[in-house]
C-alpha positions as a Python dict, from the first residue, in 0.01 Angstrom:
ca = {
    (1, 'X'): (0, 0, 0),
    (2, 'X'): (-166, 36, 332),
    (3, 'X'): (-27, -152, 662),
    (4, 'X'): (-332, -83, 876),
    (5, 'X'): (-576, -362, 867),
    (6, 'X'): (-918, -376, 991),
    (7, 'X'): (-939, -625, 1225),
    (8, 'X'): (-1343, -715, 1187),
    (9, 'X'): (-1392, -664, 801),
    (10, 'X'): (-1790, -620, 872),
    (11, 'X'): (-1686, -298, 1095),
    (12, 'X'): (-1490, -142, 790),
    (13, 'X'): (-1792, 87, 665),
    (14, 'X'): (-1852, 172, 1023),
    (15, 'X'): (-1514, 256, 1077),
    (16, 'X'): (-1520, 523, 746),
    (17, 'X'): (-1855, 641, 844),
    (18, 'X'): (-1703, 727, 1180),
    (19, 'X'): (-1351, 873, 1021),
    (20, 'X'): (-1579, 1078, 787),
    (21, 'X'): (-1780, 1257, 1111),
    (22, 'X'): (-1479, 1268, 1253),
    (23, 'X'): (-1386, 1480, 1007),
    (24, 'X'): (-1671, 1696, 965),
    (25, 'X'): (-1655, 1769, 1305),
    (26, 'X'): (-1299, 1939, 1297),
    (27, 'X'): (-1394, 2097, 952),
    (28, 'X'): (-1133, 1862, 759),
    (29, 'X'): (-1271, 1745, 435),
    (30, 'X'): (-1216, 1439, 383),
    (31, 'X'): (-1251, 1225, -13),
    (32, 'X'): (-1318, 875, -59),
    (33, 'X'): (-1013, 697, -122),
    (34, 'X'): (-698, 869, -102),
    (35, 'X'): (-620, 1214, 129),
    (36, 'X'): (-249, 1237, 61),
    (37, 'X'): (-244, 1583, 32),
    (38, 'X'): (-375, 1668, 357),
    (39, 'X'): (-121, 1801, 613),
    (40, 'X'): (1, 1610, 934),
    (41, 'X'): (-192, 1847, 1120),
    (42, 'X'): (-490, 1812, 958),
    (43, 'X'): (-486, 1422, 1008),
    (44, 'X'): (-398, 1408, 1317),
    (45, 'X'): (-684, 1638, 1441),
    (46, 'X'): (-925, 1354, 1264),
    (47, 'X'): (-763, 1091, 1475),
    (48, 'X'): (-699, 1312, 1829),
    (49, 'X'): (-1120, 1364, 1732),
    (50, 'X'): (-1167, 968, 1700),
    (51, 'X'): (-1004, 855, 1985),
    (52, 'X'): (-1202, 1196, 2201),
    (53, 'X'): (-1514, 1024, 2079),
    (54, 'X'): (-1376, 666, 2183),
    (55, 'X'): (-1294, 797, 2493),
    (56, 'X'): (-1612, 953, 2575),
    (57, 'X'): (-1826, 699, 2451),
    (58, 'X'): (-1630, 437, 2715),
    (59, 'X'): (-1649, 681, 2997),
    (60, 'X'): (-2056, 672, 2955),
    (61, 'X'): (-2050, 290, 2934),
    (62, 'X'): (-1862, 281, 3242),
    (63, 'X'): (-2187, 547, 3420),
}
């Protein structure tokens, strides 16, 4: 059962798309579905990779 919601349904492909570059990116390989036997570390570095991306996509808004 998963406890994190997507806020804008419409956005939820976007929002894998993104987790799946993510991903790639950090040279995690992610499945559709479920990646329970991925470490801690390995899931965090997808998320730490995210929120770079976030982060750097707001800091060129703000240019």
């Amino acid at each position: 059962m998963s406890y994190n919601k997507v806020l804008v349904p419409e956005a939820k492909e976007a929002l894998n798309q993104f987790k799946m570059e993510a991903a790639r990116e950090v040279g995690v390989t992610l499945k559709d579905g479920y990646n329970g036997d991925l470490t801690s570390r390995q899931n965090g570095s997808v998320g730490g990779q995210m929120v770079k991306k976030m982060i750097q996509t707001y800091e060129q808004s703000m240019k």
